[in-house]
mmCIF file of the N, C-alpha and C atoms, coordinates in Angstrom:
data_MODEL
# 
_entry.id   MODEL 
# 
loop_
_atom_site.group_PDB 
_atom_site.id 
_atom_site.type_symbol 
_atom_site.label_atom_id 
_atom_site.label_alt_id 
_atom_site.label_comp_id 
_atom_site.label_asym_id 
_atom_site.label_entity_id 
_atom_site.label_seq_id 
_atom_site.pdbx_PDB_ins_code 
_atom_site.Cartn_x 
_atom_site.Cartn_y 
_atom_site.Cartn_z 
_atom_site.occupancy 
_atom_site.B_iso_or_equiv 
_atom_site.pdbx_formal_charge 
_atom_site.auth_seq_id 
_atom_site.auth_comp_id 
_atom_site.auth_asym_id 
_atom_site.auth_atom_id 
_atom_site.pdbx_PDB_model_num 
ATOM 1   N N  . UNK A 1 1  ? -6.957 -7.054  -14.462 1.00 0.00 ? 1  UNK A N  1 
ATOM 2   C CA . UNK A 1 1  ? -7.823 -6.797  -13.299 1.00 0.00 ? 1  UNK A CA 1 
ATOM 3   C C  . UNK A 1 1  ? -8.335 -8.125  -12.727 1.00 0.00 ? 1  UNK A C  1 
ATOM 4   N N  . UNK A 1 2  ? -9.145 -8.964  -13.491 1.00 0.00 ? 2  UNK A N  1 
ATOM 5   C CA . UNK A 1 2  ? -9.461 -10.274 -13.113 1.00 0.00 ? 2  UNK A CA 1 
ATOM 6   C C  . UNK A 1 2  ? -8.329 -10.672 -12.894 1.00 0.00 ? 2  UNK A C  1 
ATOM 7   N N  . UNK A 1 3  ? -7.239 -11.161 -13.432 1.00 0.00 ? 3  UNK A N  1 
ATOM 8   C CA . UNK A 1 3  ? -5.697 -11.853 -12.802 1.00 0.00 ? 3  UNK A CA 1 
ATOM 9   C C  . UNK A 1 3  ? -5.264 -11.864 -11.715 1.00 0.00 ? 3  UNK A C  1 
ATOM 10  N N  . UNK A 1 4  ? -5.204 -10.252 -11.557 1.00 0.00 ? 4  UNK A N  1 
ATOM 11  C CA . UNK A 1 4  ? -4.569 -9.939  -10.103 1.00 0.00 ? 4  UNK A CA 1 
ATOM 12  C C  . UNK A 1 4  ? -5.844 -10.527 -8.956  1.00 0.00 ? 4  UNK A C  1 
ATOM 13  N N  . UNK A 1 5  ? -6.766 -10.278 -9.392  1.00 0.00 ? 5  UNK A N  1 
ATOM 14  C CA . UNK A 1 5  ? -7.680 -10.349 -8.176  1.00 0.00 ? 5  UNK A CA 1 
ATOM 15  C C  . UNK A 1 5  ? -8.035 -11.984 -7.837  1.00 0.00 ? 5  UNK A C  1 
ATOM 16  N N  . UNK A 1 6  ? -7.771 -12.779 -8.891  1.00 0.00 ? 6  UNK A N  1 
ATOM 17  C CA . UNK A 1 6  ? -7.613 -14.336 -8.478  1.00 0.00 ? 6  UNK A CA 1 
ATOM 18  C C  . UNK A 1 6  ? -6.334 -14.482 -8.462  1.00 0.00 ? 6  UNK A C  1 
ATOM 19  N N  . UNK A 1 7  ? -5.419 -14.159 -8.480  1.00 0.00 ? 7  UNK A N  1 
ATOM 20  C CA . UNK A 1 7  ? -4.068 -14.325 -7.680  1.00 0.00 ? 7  UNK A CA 1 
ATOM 21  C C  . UNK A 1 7  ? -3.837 -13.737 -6.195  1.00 0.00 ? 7  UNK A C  1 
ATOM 22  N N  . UNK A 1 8  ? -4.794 -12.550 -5.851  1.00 0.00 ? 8  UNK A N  1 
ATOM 23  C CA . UNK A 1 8  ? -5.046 -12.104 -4.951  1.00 0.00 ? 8  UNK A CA 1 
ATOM 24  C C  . UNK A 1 8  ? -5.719 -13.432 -4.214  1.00 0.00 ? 8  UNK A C  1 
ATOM 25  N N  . UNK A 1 9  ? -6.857 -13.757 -4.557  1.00 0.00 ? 9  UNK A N  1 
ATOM 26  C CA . UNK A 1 9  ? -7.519 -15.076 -3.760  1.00 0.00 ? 9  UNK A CA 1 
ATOM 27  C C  . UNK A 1 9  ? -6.513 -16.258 -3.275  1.00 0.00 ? 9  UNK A C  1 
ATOM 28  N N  . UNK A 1 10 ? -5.584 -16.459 -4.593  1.00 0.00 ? 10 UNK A N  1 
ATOM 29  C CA . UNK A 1 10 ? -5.145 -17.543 -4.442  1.00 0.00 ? 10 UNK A CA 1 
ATOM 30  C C  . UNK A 1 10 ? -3.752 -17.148 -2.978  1.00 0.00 ? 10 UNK A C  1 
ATOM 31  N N  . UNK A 1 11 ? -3.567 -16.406 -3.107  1.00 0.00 ? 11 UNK A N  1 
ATOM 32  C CA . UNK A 1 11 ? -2.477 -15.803 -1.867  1.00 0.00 ? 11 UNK A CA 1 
ATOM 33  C C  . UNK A 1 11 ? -2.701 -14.372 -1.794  1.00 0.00 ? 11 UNK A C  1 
ATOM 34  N N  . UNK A 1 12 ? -3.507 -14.469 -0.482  1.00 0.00 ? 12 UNK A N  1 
ATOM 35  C CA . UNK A 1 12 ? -4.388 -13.562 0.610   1.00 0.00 ? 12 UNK A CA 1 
ATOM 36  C C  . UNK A 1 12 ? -3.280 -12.849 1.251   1.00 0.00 ? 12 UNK A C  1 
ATOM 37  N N  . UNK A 1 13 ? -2.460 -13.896 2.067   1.00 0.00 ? 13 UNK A N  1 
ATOM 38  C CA . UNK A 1 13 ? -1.288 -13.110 2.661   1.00 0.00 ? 13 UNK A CA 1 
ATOM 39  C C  . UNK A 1 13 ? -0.363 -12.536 2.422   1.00 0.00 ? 13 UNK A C  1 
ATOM 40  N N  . UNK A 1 14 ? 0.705  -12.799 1.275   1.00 0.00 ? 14 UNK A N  1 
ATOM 41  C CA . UNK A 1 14 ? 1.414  -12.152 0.274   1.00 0.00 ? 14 UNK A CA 1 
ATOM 42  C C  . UNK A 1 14 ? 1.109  -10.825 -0.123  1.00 0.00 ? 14 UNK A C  1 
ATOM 43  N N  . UNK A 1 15 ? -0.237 -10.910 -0.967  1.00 0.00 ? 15 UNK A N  1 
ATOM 44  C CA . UNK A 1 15 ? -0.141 -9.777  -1.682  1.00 0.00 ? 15 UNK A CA 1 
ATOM 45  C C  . UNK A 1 15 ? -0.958 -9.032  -0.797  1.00 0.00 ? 15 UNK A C  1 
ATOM 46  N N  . UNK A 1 16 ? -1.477 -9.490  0.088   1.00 0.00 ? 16 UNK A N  1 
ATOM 47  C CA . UNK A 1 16 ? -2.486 -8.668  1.229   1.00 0.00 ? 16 UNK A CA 1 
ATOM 48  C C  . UNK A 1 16 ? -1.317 -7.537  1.938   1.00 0.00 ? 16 UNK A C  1 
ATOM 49  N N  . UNK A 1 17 ? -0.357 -8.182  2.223   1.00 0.00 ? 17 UNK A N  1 
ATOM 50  C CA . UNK A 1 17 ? 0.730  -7.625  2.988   1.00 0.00 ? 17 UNK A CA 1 
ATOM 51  C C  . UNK A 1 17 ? 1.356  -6.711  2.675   1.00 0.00 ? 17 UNK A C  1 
ATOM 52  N N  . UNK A 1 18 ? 1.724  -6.946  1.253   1.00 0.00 ? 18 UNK A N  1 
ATOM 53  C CA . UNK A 1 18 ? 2.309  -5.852  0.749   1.00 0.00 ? 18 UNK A CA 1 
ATOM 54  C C  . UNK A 1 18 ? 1.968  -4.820  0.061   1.00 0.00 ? 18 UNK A C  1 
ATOM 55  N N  . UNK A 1 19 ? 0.236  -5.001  -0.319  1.00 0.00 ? 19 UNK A N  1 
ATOM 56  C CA . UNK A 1 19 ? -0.857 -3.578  -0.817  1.00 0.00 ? 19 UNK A CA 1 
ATOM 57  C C  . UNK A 1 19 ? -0.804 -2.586  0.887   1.00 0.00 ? 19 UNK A C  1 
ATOM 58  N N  . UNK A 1 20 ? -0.947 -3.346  2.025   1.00 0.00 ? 20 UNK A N  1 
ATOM 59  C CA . UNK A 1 20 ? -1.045 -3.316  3.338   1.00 0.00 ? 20 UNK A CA 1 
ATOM 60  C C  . UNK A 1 20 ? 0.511  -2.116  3.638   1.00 0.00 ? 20 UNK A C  1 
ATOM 61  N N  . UNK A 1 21 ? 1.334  -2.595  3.624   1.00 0.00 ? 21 UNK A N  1 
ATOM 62  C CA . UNK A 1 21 ? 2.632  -1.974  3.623   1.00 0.00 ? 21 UNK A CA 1 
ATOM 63  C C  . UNK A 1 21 ? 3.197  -0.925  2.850   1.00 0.00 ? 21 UNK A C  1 
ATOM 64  N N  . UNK A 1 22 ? 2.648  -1.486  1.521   1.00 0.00 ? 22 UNK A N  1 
ATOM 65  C CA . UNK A 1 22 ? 2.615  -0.290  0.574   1.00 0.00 ? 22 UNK A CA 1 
ATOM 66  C C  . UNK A 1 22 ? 1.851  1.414   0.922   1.00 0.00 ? 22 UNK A C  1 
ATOM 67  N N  . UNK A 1 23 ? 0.353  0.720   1.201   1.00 0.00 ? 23 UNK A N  1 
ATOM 68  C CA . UNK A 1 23 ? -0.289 2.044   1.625   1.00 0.00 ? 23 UNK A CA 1 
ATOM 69  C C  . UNK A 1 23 ? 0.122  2.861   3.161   1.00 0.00 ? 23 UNK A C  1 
ATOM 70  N N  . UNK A 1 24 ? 0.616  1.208   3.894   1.00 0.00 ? 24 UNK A N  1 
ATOM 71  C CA . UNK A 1 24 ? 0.958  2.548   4.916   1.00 0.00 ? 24 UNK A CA 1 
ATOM 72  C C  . UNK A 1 24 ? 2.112  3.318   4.363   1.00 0.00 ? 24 UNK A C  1 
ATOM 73  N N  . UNK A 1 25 ? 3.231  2.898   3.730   1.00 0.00 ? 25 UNK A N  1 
ATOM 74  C CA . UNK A 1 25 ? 4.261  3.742   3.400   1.00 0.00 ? 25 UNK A CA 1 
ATOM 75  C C  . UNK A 1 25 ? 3.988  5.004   2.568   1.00 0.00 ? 25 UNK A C  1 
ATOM 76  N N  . UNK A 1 26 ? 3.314  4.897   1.573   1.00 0.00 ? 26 UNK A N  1 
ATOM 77  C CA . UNK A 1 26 ? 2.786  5.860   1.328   1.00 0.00 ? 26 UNK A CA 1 
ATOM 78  C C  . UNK A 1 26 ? 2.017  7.028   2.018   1.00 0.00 ? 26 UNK A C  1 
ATOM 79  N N  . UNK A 1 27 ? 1.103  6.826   2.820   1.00 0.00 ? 27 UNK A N  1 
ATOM 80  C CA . UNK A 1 27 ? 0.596  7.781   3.621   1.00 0.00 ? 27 UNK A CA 1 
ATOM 81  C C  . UNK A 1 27 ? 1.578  8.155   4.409   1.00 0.00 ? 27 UNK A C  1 
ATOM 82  N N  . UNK A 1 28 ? 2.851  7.475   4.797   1.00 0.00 ? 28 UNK A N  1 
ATOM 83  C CA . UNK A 1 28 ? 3.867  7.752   6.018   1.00 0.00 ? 28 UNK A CA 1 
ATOM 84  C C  . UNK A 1 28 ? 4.441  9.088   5.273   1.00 0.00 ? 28 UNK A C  1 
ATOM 85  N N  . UNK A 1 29 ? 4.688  8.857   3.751   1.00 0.00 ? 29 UNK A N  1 
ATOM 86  C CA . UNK A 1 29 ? 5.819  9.405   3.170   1.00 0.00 ? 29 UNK A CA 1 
ATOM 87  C C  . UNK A 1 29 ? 4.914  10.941  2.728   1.00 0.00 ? 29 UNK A C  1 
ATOM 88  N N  . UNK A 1 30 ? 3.741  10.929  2.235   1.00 0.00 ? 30 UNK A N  1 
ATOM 89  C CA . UNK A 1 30 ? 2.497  11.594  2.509   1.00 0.00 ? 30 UNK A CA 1 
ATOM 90  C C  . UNK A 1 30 ? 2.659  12.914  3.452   1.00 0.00 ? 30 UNK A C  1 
ATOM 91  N N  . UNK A 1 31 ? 2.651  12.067  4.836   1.00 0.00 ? 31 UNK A N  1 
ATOM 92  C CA . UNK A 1 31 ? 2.646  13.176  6.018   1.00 0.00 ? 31 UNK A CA 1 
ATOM 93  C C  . UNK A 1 31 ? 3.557  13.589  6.174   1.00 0.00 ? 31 UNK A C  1 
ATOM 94  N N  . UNK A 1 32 ? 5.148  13.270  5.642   1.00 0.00 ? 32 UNK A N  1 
ATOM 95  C CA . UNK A 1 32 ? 6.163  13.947  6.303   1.00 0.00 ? 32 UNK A CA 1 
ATOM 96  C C  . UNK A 1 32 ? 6.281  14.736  5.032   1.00 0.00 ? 32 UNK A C  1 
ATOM 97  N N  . UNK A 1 33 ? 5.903  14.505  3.821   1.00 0.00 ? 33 UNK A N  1 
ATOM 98  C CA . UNK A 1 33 ? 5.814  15.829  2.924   1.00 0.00 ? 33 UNK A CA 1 
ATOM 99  C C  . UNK A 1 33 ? 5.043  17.213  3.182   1.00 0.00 ? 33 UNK A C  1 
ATOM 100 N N  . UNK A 1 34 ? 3.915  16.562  3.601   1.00 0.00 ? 34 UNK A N  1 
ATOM 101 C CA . UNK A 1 34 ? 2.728  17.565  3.974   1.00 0.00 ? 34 UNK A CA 1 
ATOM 102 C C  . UNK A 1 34 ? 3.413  18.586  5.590   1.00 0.00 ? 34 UNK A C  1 
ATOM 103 N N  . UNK A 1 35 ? 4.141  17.608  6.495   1.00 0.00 ? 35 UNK A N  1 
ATOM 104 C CA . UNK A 1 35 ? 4.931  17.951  7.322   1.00 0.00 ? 35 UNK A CA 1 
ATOM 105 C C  . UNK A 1 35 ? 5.652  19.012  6.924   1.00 0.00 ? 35 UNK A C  1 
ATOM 106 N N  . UNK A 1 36 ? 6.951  18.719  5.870   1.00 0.00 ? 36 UNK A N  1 
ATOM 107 C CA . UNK A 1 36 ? 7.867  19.258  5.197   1.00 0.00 ? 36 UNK A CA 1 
ATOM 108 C C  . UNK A 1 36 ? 7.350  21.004  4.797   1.00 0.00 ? 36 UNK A C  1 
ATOM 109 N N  . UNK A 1 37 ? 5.750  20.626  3.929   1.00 0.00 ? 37 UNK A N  1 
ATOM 110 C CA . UNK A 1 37 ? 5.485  21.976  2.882   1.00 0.00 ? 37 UNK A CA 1 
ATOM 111 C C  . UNK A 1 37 ? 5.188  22.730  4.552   1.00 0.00 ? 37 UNK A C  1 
ATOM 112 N N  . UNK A 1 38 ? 4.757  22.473  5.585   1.00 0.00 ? 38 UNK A N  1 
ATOM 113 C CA . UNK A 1 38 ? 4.238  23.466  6.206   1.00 0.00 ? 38 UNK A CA 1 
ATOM 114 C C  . UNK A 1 38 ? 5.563  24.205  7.067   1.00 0.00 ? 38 UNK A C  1 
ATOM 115 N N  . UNK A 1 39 ? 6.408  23.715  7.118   1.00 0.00 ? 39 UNK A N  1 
ATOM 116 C CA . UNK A 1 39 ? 7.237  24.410  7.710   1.00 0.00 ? 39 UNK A CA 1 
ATOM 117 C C  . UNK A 1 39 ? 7.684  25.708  7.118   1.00 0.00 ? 39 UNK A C  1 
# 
């Protein structure tokens, strides 16, 4: 927990980007399930 989060400090943009990318993909993949069950 401490590691990641001073490796987090130490490169903001990197791992910013890809927690960033990650969650949108997830919520993307999210709605087209939630999409999916309602049909």
């Amino acid at each position: 927990m401490t590691e990641k989060a001073m490796s987090a400090k130490e490169q903001p943009s990197a791992d910013g980007c890809r927690l960033l990318f990650a969650s949108k993909l997830n919520n993307t993949i999210e709605l087209f399930r939630f999409q999916g069950h309602n049909r």
